[in-house]
N, C-alpha and C positions, 0 to 999 in steps of 0.2 A: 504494500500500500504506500503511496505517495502521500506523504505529510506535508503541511502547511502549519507554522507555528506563528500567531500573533497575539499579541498582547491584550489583558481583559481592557485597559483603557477603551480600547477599540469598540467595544459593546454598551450599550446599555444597563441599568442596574437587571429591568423586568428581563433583558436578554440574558445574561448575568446567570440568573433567579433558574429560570425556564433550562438553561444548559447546565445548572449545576443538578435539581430534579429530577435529571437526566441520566444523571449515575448512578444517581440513587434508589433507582426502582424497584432494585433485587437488593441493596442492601440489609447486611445482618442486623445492624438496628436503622429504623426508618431517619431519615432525618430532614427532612420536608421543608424545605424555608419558600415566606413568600418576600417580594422585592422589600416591604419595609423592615424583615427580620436581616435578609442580605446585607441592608446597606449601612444599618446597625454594626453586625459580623462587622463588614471591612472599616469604619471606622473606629470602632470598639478597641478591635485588634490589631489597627496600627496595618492594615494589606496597603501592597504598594499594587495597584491595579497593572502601573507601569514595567513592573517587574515578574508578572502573573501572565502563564501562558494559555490561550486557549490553542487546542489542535483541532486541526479542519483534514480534511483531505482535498488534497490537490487537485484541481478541475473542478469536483464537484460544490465545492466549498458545504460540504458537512460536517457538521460538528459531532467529534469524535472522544474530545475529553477536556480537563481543564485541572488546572491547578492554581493555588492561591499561595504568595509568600509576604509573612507579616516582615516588619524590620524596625526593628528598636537599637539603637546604637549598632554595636557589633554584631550583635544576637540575629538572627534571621529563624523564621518557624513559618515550616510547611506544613500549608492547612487547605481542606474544601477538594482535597485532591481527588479527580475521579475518573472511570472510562464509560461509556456508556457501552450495556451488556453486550450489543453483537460485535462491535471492534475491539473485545479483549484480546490478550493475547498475540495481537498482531504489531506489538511495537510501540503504542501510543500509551504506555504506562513511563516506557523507559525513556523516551521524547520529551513526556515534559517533567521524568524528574532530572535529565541531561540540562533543559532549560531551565527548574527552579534552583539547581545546583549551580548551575554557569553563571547565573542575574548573582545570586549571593556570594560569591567571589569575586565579582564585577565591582559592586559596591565595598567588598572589602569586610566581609561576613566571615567570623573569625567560628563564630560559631552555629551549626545550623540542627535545629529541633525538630520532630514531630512526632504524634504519635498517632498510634494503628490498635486497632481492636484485636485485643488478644487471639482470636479465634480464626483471623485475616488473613490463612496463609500466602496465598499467591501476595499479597501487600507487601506480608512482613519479608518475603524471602526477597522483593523488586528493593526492599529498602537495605536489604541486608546487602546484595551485589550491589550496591551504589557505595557501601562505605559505612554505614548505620551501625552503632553499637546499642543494644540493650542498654539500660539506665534502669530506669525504675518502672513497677506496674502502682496503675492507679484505677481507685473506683470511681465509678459514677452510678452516686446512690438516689432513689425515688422515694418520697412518701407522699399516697394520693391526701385529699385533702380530707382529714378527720379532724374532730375537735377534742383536745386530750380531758379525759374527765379529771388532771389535776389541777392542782394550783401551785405556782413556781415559790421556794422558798428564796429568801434574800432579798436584797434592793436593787431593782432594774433603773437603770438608768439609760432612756435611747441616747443615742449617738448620732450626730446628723452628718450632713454631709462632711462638712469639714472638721469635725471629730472623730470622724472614723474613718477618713482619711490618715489622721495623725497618728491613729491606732495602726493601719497597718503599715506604716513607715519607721513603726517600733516593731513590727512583726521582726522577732531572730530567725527565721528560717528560711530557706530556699519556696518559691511558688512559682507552680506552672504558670506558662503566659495566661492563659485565660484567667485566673487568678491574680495577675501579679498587680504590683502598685500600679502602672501606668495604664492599664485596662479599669480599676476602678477608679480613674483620673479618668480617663475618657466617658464614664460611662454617667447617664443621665439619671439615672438611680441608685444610689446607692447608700447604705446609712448600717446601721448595726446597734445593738446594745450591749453595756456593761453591765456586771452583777457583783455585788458583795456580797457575801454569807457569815451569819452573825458569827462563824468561826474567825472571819478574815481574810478566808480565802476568797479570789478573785478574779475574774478573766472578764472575758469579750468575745463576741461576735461581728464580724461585718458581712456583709448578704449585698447582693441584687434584686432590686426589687421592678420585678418587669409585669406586664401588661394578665397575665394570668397567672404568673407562678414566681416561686422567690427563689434564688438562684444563687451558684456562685460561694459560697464559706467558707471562713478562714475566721477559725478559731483560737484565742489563747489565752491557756491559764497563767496570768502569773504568779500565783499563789494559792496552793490546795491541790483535792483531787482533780486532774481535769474531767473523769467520766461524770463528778458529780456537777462541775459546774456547768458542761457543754448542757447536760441535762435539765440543768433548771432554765437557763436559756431557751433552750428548745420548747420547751412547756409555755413559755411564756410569748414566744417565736409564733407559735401555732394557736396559742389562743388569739391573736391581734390577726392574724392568717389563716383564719380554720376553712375559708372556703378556697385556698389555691393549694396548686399541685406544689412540689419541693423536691428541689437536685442539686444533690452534691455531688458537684463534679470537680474531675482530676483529684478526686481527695487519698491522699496516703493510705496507703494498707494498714501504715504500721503508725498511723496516726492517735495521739491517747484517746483521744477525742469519740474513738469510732464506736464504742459498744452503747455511747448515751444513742446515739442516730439511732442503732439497731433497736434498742428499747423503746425508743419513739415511733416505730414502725417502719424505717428504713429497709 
């Protein structure tokens, strides 16, 4: 097959929308975006449209696949990458990660990220011949919308936008891009709460708060158990939110955090 590579600049967002949908049909979890979650995505996450390849085929100009490269300093993250089902296999996987690899060394991408669903072989083995090493696995966790029959111990305190900003630029630890400071700096919702417990112990939450569901967490205890505090947060998280869905995504395995989630119905 004869390939054509150009840039998403070149398209539309609703074109954009429509070819990325497109890969998505068979995928192992759905992931369905419409142009206003798209255009969201590429600003949110920092996409260089300019540096993002769509592949066409040659003469026909059909659209074959597409990939997305965010870029933040040095850091470059491959994301939205896909083929649409009948021209797998035929080269247009390895095209545009030849093309999202070449833009980020272009620019001077010191480091390049993504990640693949565990289960994704044909992905992981395209990522693995390019260069790709394993890092770390992460959840992405759901709780439909219930209303918890407790009541949260401690003192909540919300956090609005620019306090829980500052919260997580005291965050100590490593966060995937879609969690990281500069994605809750982009992002048009976002806030969190704090909690004391008459122990003394202490932490925080900061969240995404979008259009039907709350999104996004990054939790920290800095004082006490974390499973009790994420817990009392949560309780109090889901009473102010008893009617949206909730995802935590990119969240650590091995995060303290994670058995209050499970107990919340995660």
């Amino acid at each position: 097959m004869s390939l054509k590579i150009l840039t998403a600049n070149h398209f539309t967002i609703e074109e954009l929308t429509a070819f990325y949908n497109r890969t998505r049909v068979d995928y192992l979890v759905p992931m369905p975006m419409s142009p206003e979650v798209m255009a969201e995505y590429i600003h949110d996450f920092d996409v260089n449209l300019a540096l993002s390849p769509v592949v066409q085929e040659k003469g026909s100009g059909q659209f074959l696949g597409l990939g997305m490269l965010g870029v933040r300093g040095e850091n470059t993250w491959i994301t939205r990458m896909g083929v649409c089902p009948p021209n797998r296999r035929q080269g247009v996987g390895a095209a545009l990660m030849d093309s999202l690899l070449e833009a980020s060394y272009r620019i001077g991408g010191k480091k390049i990220i993504l990640e693949v669903i565990k289960n994704n072989i044909p992905a992981q083995t395209l990522f693995a011949n390019s260069g790709f090493k394993k890092n770390k696995e992460y959840l992405v966790l759901r709780r439909a919308p219930i209303r918890p029959s407790l009541s949260p111990e401690g003192e909540i305190t919300w956090l609005y936008r620019k306090d829980a900003l500052a919260a997580l630029r005291s965050y100590p630890h490593s966060l995937t891009w879609i969690n990281a400071l500069e994605t809750m700096e982009n992002a048009s919702m976002f806030q969190g709460f704090s909690i004391e417990l008459e122990d003394g112990s202490r932490g925080w939450l900061v969240y995404r708060h979008k259009k039907h569901s709350i999104t996004h967490f990054v939790f920290h205890t800095e004082r006490g158990n974390p499973s009790t505090i994420a817990r009392n947060i949560l309780i109090y998280l889901h009473l102010q939110y008893h009617r949206m869905d909730s995802y935590a995504e990119n969240f650590f395995g091995d995060d303290p955090h994670l058995s209050a989630l499970y107990d919340l119905g995660y």
